[in-house]
PANUDREN-746872 format. One line per field, with one value per residue: residue number from 1; z negated, y, x negated of N, C-alpha, C, O in turn. Coordinates in nm, 3 decimals, decimal comma. Atoms other than C-alpha are relative to their C-alpha. Example, Ala and Ser with C-alpha at 12.3 -4.5 7.8 and 13.67 -1.06 7.14 Angstrom:
2
k c(1/2)
n.zz c(0,000/0,006)
n.yy c(-0,119/-0,119)
n.xx c(-0,089/0,082)
ca.zz c(-0,780/-0,714)
ca.yy c(-0,450/-0,106)
ca.xx c(-1,230/-1,367)
c.zz c(0,000/-0,073)
c.yy c(0,120/0,109)
c.xx c(-0,090/0,077)
o.zz c(-0,066/-0,090)
o.yy c(0,118/0,220)
o.xx c(-0,194/0,026)
This chain:
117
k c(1/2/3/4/5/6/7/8/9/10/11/12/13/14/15/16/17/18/19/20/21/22/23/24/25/26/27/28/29/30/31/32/33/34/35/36/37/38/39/40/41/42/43/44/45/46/47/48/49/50/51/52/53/54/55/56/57/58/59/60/61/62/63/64/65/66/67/68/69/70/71/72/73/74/75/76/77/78/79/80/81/82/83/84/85/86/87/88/89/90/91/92/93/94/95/96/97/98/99/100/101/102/103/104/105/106/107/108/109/110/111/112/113/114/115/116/117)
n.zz c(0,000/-0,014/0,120/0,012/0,126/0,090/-0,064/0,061/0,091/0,082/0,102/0,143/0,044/0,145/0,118/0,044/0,134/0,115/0,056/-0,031/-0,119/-0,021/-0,117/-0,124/-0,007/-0,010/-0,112/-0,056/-0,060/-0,126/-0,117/-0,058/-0,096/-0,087/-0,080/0,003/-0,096/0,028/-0,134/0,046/0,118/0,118/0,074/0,084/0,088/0,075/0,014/0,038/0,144/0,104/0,080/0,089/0,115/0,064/0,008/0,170/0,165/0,034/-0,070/-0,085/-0,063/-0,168/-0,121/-0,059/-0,055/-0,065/-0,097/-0,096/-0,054/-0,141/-0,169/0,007/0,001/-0,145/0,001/-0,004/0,140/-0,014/0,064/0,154/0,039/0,035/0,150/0,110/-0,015/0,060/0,089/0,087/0,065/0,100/0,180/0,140/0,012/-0,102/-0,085/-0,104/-0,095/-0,121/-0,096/-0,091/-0,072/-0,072/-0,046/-0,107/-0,057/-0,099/-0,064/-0,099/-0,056/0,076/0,024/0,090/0,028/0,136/0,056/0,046/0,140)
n.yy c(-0,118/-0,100/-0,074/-0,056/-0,059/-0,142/-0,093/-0,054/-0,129/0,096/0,050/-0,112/-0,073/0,093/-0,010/-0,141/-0,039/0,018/-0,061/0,135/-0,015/0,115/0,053/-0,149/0,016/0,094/0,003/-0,095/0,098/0,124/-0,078/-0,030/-0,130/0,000/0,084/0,117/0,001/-0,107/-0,144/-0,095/-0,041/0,101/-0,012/-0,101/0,067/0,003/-0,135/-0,146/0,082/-0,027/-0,139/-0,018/0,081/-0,046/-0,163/-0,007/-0,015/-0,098/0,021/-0,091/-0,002/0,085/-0,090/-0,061/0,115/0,050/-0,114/-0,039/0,113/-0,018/0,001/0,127/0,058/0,002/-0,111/-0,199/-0,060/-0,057/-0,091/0,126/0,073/-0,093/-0,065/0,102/-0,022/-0,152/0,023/0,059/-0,123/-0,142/0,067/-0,002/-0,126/-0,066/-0,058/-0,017/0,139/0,015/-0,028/0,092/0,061/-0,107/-0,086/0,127/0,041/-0,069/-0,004/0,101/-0,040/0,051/-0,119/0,074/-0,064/0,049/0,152/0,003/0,003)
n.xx c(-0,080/0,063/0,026/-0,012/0,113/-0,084/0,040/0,058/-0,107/-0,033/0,138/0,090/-0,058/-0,004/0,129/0,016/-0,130/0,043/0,127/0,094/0,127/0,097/-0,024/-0,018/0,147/-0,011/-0,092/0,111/0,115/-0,005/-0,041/0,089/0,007/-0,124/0,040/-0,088/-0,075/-0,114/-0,039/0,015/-0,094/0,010/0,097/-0,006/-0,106/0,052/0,067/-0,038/-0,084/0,150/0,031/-0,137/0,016/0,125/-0,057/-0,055/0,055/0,105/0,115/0,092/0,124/-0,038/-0,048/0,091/0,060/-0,062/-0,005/0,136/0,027/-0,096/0,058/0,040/-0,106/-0,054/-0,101/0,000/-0,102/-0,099/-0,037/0,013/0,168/0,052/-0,085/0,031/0,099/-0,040/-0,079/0,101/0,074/-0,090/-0,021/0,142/-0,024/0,054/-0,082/0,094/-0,002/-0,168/0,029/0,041/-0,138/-0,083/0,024/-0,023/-0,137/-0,067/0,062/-0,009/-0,171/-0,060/-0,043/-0,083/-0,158/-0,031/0,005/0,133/0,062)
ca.zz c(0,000/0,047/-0,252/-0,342/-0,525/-0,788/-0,637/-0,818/-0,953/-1,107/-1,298/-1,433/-1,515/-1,841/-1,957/-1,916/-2,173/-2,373/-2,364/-2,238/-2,108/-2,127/-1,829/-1,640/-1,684/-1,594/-1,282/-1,139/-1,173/-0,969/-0,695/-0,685/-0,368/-0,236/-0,066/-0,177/0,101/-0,162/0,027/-0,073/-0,278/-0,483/-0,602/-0,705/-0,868/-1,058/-1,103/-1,195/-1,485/-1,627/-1,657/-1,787/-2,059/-2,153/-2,166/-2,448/-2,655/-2,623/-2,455/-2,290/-2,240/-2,017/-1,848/-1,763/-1,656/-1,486/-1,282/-1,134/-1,041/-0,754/-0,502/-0,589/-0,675/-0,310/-0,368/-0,355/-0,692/-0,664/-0,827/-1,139/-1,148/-1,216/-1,449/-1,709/-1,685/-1,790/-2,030/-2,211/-2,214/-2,370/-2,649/-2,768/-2,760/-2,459/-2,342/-2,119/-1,970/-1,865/-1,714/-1,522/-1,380/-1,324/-1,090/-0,947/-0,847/-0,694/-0,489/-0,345/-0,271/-0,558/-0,751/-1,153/-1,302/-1,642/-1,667/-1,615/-1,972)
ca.yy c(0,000/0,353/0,538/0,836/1,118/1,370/1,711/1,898/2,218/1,909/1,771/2,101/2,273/2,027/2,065/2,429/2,451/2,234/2,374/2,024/2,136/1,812/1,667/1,999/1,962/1,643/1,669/1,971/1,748/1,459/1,713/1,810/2,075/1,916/1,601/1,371/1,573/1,845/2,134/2,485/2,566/2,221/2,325/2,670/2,535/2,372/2,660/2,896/2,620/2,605/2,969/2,983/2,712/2,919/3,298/3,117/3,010/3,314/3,148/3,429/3,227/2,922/3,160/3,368/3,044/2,890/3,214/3,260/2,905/2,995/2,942/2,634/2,506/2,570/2,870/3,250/3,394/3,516/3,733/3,434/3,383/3,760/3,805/3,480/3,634/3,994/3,802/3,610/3,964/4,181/3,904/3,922/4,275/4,405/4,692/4,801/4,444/4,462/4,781/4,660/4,384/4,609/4,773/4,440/4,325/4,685/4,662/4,292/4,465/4,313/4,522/4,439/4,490/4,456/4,113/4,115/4,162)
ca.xx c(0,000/-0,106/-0,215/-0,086/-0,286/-0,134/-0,185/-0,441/-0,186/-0,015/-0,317/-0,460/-0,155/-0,115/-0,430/-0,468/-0,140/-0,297/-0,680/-0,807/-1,137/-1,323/-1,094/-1,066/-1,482/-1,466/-1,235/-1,487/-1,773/-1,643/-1,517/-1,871/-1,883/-1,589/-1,747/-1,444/-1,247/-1,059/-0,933/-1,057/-0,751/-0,775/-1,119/-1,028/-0,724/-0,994/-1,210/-0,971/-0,795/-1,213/-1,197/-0,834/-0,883/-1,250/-1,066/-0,797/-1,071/-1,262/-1,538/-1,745/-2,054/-1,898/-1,655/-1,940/-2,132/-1,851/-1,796/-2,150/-2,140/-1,834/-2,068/-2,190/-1,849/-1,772/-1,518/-1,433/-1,292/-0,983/-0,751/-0,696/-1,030/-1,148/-0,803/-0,943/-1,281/-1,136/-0,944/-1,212/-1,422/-1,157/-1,099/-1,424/-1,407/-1,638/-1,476/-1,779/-1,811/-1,437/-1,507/-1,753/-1,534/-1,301/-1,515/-1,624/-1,251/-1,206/-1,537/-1,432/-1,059/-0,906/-0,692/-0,622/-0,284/-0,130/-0,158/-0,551/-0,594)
c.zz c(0,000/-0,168/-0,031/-0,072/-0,059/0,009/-0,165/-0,123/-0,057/-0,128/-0,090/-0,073/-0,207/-0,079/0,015/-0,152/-0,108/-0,073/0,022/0,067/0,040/0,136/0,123/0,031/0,060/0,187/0,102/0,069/0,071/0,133/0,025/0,131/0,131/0,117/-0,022/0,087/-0,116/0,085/-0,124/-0,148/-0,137/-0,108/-0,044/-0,057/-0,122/-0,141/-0,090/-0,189/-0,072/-0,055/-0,055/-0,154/-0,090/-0,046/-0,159/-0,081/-0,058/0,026/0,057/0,084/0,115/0,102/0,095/0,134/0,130/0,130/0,104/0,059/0,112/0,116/0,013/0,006/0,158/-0,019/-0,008/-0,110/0,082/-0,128/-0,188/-0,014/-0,070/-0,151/-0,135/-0,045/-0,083/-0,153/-0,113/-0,045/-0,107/-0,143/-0,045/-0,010/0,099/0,078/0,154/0,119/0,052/0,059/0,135/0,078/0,036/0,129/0,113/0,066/0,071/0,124/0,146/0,029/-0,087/-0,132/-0,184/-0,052/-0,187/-0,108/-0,052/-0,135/-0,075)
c.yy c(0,125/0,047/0,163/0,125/0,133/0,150/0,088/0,113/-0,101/-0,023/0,080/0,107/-0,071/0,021/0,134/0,039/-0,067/0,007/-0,140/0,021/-0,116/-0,036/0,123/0,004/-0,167/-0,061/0,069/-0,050/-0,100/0,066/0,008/0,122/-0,084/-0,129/-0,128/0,058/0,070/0,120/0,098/0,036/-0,103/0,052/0,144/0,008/-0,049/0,087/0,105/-0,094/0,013/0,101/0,029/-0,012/0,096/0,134/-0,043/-0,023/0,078/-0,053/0,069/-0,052/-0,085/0,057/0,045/-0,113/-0,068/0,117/0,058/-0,127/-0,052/-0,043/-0,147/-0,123/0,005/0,120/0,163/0,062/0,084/0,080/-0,010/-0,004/0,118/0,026/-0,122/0,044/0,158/-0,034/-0,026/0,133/0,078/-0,100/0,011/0,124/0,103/0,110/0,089/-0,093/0,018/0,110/-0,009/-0,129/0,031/0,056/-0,105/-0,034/0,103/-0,039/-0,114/0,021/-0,082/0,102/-0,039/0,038/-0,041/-0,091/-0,078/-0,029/-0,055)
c.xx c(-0,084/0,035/-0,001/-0,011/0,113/-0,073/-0,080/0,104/0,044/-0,083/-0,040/0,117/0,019/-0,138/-0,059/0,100/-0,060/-0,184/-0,092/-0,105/-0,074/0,056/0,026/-0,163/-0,021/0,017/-0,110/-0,110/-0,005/0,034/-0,154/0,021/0,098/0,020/0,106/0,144/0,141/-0,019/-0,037/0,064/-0,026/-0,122/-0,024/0,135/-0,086/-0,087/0,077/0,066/-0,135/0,041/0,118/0,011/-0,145/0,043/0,078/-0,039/-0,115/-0,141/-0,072/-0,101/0,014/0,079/-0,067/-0,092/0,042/0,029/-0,113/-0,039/0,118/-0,040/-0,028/0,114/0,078/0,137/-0,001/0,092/0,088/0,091/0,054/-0,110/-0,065/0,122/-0,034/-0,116/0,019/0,065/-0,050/-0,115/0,034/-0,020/-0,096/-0,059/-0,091/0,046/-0,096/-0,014/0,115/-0,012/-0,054/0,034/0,079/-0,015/-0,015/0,062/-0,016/-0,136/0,024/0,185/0,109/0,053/0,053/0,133/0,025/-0,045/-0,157/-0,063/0,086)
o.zz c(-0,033/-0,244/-0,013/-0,164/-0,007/-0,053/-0,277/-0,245/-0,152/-0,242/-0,210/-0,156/-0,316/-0,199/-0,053/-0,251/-0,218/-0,182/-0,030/0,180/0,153/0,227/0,243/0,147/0,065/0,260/0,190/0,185/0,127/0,230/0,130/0,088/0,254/0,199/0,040/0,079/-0,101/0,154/-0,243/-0,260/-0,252/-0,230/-0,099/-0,086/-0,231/-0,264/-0,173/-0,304/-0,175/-0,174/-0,144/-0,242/-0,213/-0,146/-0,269/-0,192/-0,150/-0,030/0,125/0,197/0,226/0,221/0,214/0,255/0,228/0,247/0,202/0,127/0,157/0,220/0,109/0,067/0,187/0,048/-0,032/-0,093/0,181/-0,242/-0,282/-0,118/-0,170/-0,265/-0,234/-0,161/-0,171/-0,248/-0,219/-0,156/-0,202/-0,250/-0,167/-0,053/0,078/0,199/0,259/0,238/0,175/0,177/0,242/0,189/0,142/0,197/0,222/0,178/0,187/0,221/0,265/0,054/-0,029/-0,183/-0,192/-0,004/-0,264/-0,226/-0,144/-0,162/-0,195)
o.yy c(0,108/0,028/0,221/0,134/0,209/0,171/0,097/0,104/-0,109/0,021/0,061/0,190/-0,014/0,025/0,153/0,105/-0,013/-0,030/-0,161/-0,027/-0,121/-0,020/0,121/0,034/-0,177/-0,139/0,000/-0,046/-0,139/-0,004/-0,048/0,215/-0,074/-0,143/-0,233/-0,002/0,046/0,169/0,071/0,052/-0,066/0,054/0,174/0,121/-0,002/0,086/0,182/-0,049/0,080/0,106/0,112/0,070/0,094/0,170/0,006/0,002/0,061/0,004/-0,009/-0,010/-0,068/0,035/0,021/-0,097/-0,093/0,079/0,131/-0,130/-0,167/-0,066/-0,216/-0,230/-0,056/0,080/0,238/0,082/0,151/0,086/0,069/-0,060/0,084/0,065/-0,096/0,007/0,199/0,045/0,025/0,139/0,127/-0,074/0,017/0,126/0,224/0,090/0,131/-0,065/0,019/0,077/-0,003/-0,117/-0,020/0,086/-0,112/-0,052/0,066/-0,092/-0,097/-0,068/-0,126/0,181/-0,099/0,139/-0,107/-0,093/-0,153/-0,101/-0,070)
o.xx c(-0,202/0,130/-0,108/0,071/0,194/-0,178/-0,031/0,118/-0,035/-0,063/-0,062/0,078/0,009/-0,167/-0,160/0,070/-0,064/-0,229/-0,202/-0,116/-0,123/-0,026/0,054/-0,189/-0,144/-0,046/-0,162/-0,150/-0,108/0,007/-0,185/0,090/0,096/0,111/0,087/0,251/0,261/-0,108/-0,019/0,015/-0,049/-0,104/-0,130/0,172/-0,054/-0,088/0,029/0,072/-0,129/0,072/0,102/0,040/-0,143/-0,020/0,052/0,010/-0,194/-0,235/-0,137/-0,129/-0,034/0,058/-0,047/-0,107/-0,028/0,024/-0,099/-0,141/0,127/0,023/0,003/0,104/0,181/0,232/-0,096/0,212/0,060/0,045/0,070/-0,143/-0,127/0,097/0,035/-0,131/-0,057/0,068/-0,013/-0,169/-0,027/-0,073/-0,106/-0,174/-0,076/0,054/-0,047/-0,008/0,126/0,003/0,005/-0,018/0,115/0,083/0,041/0,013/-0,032/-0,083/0,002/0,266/0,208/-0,026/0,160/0,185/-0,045/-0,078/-0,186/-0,159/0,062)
């Protein structure tokens, strides 16, 4: 029989709610740069759930980590990806650093809003 795979947004939405980084770390590292034939989106579906799950527990340093390693991960931050990243700054009280991100998003035409923070 054909085998039918559980679409990524599926997978990481559960363990973003519940802060499961190990298998969201887990998941990332078997994608590797995408050589098991995930599509773009799947692996910044991933990407963006890392930096989601790292923003609610005030993680700065793997956010940070996980965010300069976009390229490698085979993806292009997007507009989730910079607002978890803004998110995880503010909580730990950086208000310079989130400027600077701020400035970042506008430079790559990305615009933040409310929710950013």
């Amino acid at each position: 029989g054909r085998t039918t795979s559980l679409p990524y947004d599926a997978l990481m939405k559960p363990c973003r709610t519940h802060r499961n980084v190990a298998t969201i770390e887990a998941v990332a590292k078997a994608m590797g740069k995408g050589r098991s034939g995930e599509s773009g989106r799947e692996r910044l579906e991933v990407f963006n759930s890392l930096l989601a799950v790292y923003a609610r527990k005030g993680d700065l340093a793997r956010a940070e980590e996980t965010f300069s390693r976009c390229g490698e991960l085979g993806v292009t931050p997007d507009l989730r990806s910079y607002q978890a990243l803004l998110s995880a700054t503010a909580r730990v009280g950086l208000p310079g650093r989130v400027r600077e991100l701020i400035n970042r998003m506008e430079r790559v035409g990305l615009t933040p809003s409310v929710h950013s923070l």
